[in-house]
DRENZAZA-837411 format. One record per residue: x, y, z negated of N, C-alpha, C in turn; residue in one letter. Coordinates in steps of 0.1 Angstrom, whole numbers. Layout:
<atoms>
   n.east   n.north    n.up   ca.east   ca.north   ca.up   c.east   c.north    c.up   milum
        X         Y       Z         X          Y       Z        X         Y       Z       A
...
</atoms>
This chain:
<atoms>
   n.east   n.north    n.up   ca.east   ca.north   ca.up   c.east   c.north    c.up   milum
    -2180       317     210     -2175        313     197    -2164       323     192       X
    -2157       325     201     -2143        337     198    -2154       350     196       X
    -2162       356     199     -2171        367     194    -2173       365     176       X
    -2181       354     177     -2184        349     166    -2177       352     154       X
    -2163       346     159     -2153        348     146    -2145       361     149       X
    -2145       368     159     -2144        385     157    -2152       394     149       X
    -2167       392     150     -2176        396     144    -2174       396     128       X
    -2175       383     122     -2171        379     116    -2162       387     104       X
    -2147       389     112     -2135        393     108    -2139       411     104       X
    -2142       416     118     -2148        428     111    -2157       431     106       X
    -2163       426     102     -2176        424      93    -2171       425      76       X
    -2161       417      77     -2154        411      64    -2146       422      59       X
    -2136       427      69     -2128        438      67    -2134       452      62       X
    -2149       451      73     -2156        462      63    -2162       464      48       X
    -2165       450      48     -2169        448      34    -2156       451      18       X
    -2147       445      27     -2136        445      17    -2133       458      10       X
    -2132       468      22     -2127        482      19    -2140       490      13       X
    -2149       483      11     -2158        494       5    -2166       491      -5       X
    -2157       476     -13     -2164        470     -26    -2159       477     -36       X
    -2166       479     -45     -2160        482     -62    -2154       474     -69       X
    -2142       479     -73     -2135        466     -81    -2138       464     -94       X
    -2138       453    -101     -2139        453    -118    -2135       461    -125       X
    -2134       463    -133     -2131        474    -146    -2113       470    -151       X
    -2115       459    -149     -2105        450    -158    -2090       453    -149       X
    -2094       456    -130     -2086        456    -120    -2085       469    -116       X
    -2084       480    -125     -2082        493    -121    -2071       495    -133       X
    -2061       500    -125     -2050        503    -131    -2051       517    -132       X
    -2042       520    -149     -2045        537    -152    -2040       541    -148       X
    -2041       555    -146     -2034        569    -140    -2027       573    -151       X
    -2012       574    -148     -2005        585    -153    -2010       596    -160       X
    -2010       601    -172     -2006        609    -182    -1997       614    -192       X
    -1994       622    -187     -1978        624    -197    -1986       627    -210       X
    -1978       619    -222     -1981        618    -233    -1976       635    -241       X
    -1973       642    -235     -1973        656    -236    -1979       666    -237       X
    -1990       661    -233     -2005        667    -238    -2010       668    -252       X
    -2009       658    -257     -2014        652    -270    -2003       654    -278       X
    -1987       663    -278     -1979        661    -287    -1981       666    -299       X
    -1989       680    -299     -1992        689    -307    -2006       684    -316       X
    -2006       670    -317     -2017        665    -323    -2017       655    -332       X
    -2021       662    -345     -2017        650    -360    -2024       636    -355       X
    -2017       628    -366     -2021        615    -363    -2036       615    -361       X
    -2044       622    -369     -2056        619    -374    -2063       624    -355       X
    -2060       636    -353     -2064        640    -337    -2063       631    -329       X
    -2052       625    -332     -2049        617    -322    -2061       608    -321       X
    -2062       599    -332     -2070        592    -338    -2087       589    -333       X
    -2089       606    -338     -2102        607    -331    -2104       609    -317       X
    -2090       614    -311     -2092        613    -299    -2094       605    -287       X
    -2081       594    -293     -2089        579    -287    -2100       571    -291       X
    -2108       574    -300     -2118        567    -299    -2129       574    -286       X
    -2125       587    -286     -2135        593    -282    -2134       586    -264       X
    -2124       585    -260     -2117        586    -246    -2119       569    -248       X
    -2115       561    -258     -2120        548    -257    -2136       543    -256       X
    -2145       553    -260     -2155        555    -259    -2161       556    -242       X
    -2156       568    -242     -2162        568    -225    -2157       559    -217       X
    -2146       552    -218     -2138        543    -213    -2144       529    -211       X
    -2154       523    -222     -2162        514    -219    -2172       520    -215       X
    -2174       531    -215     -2191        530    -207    -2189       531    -195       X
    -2183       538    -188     -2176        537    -176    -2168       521    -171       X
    -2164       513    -178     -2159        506    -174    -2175       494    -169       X
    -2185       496    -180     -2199        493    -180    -2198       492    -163       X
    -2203       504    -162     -2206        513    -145    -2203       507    -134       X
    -2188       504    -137     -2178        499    -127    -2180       486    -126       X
    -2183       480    -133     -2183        463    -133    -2199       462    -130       X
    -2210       471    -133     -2216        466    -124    -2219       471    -112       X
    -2210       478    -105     -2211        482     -92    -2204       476     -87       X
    -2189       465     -93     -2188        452     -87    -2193       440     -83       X
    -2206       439     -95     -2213        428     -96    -2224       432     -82       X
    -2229       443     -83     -2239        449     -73    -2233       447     -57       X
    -2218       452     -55     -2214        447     -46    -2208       435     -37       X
    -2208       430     -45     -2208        414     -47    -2216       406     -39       X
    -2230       410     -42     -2241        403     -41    -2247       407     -27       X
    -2242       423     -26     -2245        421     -13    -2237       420      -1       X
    -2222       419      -2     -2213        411       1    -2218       397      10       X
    -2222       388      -2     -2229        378      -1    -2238       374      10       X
    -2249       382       5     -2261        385      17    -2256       387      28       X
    -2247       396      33     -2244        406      46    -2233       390      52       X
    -2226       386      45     -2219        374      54    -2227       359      51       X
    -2239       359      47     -2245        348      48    -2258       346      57       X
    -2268       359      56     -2281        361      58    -2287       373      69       X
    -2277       384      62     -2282        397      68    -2272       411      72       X
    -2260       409      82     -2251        416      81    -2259       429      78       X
    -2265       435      85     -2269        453      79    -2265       455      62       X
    -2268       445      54     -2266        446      44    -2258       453      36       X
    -2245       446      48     -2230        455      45    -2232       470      46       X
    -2239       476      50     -2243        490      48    -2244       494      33       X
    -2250       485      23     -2252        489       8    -2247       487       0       X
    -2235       481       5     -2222        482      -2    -2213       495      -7       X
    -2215       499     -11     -2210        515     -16    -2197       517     -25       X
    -2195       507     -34     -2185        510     -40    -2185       521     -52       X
    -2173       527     -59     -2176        538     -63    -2164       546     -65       X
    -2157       551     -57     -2140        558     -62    -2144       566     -72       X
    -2152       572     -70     -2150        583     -80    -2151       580     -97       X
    -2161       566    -100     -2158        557    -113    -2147       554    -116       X
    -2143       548    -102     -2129        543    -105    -2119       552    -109       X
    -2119       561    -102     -2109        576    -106    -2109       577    -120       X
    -2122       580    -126     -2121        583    -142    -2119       573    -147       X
    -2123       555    -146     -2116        547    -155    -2105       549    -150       X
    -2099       548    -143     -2083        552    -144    -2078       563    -154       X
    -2076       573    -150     -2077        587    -155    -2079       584    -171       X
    -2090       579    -178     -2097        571    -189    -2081       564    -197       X
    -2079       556    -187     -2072        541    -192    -2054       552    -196       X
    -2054       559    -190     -2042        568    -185    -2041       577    -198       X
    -2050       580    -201     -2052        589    -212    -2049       580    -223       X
    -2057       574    -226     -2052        558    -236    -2037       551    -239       X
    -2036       555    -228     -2017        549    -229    -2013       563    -232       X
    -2010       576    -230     -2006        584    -235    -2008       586    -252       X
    -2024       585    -255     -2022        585    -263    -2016       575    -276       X
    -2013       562    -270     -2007        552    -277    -1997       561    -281       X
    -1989       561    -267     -1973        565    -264    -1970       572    -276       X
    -1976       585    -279     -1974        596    -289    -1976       591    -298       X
    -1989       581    -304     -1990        577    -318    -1977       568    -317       X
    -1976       559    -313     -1958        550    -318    -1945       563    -316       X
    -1945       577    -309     -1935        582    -313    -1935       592    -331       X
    -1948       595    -334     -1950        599    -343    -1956       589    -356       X
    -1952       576    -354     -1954        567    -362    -1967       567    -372       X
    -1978       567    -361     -1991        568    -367    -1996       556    -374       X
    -1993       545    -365     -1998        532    -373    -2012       526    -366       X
    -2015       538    -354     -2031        534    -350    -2030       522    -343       X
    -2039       512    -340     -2038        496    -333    -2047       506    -320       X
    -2042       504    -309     -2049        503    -301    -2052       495    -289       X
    -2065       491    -287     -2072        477    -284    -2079       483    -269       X
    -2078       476    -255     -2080        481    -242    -2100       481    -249       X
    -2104       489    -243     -2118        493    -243    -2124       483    -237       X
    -2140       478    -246     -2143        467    -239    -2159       473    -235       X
    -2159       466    -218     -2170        471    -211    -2183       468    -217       X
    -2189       483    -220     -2207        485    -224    -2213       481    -215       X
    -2222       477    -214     -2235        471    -200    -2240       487    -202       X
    -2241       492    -189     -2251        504    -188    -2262       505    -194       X
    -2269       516    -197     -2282        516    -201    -2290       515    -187       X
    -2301       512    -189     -2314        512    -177    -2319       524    -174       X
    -2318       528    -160     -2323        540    -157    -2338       537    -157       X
    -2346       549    -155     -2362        550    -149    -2363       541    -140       X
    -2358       542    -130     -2358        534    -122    -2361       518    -119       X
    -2350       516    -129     -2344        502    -132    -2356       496    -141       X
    -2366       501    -152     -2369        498    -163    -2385       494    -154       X
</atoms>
């Protein structure tokens, strides 16, 4: 029984550390709003959509490589430990919605010092497109 619930434990701990988290649960990275000082309102403007742009599609990505790991989460502590092997996660998504979300607050930051007036609204997650694969 004490095997059982060791098994178990590390089974679980493996899973933990190698899921992908939501989109929603990634906190941004740091960017000094310094970058973007030398940029009229209007740059600014276009520049967060652009970065708000890739920001939901990416955020798309991430949430479903949470949902993906999720499921096999699931499987691997219900049915089929190996499973836990396909659990993959993705840092390096994560890194750019970070990075992403980081840029977006900078660029807030500069539009309210240069009194632009832009509303800016956190990016809301696109569903990926279908690969070949997938379709």
């Amino acid at each position: 029984m004490l095997k059982k619930i060791g098994a178990a434990a590390c089974v679980s701990a493996m899973l933990a550390s190698g899921c992908a988290q939501k989109s929603e649960n990634v906190a941004g990275a740091y960017v000094s709003p310094l970058a973007y000082q030398g940029l009229s309102c209007r740059q600014i403007e276009s520049e967060a959509r652009r970065v708000s742009s890739r920001a939901a599609s990416v955020s798309g990505i991430q949430d479903k490589n949470a949902s993906n790991d999720a499921v096999a989460t699931g499987v691997a502590l219900v049915l089929f430990w190996p499973a836990a092997f396909f659990i993959k996660g993705n840092k390096e998504n994560a890194a750019e919605l970070a990075r992403l979300k980081g840029e977006l607050e900078a660029l807030e930051q500069i539009s309210i010092q240069k009194n632009c007036g832009i509303v800016f609204q956190a990016p809301v997650a696109e569903k990926p497109k279908a690969t070949e694969e997938e379709a």
